[in-house]
C-alpha positions in Angstrom: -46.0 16.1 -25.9 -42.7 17.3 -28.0 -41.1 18.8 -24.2 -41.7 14.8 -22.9 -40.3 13.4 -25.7 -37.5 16.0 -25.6 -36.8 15.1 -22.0 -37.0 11.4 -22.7 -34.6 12.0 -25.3 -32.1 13.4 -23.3 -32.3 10.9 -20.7 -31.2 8.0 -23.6 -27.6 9.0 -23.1 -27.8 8.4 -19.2 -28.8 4.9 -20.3 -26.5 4.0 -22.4 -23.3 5.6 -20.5 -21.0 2.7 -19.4 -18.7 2.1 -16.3 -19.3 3.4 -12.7 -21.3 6.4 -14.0 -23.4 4.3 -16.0 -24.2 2.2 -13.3 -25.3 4.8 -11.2 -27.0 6.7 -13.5 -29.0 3.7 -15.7 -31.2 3.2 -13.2 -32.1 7.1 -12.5 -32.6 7.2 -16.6 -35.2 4.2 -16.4 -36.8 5.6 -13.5 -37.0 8.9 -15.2 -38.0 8.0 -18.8 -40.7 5.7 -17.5 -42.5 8.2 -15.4 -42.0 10.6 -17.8 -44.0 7.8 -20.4 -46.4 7.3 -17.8 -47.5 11.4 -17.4 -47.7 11.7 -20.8 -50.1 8.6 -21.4 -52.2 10.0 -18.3 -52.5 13.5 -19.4 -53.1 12.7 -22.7 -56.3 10.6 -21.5 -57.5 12.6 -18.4 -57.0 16.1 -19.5 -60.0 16.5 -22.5 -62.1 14.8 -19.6 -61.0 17.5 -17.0 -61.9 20.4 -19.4 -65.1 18.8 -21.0 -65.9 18.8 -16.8 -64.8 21.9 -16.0 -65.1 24.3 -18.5 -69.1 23.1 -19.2 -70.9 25.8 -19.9 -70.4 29.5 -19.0 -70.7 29.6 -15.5 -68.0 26.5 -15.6 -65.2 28.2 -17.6 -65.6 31.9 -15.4 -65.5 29.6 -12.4 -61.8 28.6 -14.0 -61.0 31.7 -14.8 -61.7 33.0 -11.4 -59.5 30.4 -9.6 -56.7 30.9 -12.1 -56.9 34.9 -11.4 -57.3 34.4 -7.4 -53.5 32.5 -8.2 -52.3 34.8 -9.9 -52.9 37.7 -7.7 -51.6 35.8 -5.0 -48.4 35.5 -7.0 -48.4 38.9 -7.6 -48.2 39.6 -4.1 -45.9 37.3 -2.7 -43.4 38.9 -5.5 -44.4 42.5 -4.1 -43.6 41.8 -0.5 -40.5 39.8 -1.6 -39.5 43.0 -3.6 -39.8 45.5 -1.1 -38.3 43.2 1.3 -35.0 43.1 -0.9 -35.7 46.8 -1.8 -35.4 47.7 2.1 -32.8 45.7 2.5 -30.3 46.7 -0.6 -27.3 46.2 1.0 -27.3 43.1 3.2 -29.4 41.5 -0.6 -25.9 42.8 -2.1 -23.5 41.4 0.7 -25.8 38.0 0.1 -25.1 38.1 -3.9 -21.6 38.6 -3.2 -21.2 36.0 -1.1 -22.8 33.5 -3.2 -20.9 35.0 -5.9 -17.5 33.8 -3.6 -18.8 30.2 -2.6 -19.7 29.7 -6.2 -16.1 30.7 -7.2 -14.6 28.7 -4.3 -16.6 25.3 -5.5 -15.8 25.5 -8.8 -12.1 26.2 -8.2 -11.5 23.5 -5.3 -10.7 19.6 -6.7 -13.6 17.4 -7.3 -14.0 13.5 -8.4 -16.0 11.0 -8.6 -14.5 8.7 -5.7 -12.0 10.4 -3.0 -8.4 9.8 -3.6 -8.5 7.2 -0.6 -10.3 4.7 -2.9 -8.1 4.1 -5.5 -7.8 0.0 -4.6 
């Protein structure tokens, strides 16, 4: 509950900016906040259910645990192979790094605005 209000609270700002930003942004904050109100009120009513449902009894809660440890090896693996992959691959990972390293560098550095310089009428 305190991460949704802590989200919703930093969305406040968004609604409250003024001029072209504002505009844009007001609805996004709305939209945001609301179905950020919304999950909260829906998994603060359905989520004792779910557990009281799920997790009845013993066979219920190693059922749960056996799903959650079948996902959890699966993530294991898919980091493994992903590892090795880079692993064989060390230097074409590095030239990759470096070369998002460079574009990162090249964004930041080049001119940026809101509207193109065109549109100033």
């Amino acid at each position: 509950m305190s991460i949704t209000f802590s989200l919703i609270a930093v969305f406040i700002p968004l609604f409250l900016m003024s001029g072209y930003v504002g505009l844009l942004f007001r609805e996004f904050a709305i939209t945001v906040s609301v179905s950020l109100a919304l999950s909260l009120v829906i998994r603060g009513r359905s989520t004792p259910m779910m557990c009281a449902y799920l997790l009845s009894g013993e066979q219920g809660a190693r059922m749960a645990l056996s799903v959650l440890e079948r996902g959890f090896d699966s993530l294991l693996n898919l980091y493994e192979r992903a590892s090795s992959l880079c692993c064989g691959t060390a230097f074409i990972t590095l030239m990759v790094m470096f070369r998002t390293i460079g574009t990162t560098g090249y964004s930041t550095s080049s001119s940026k605005g809101f509207f193109p310089q065109q549109d100033t009428d």
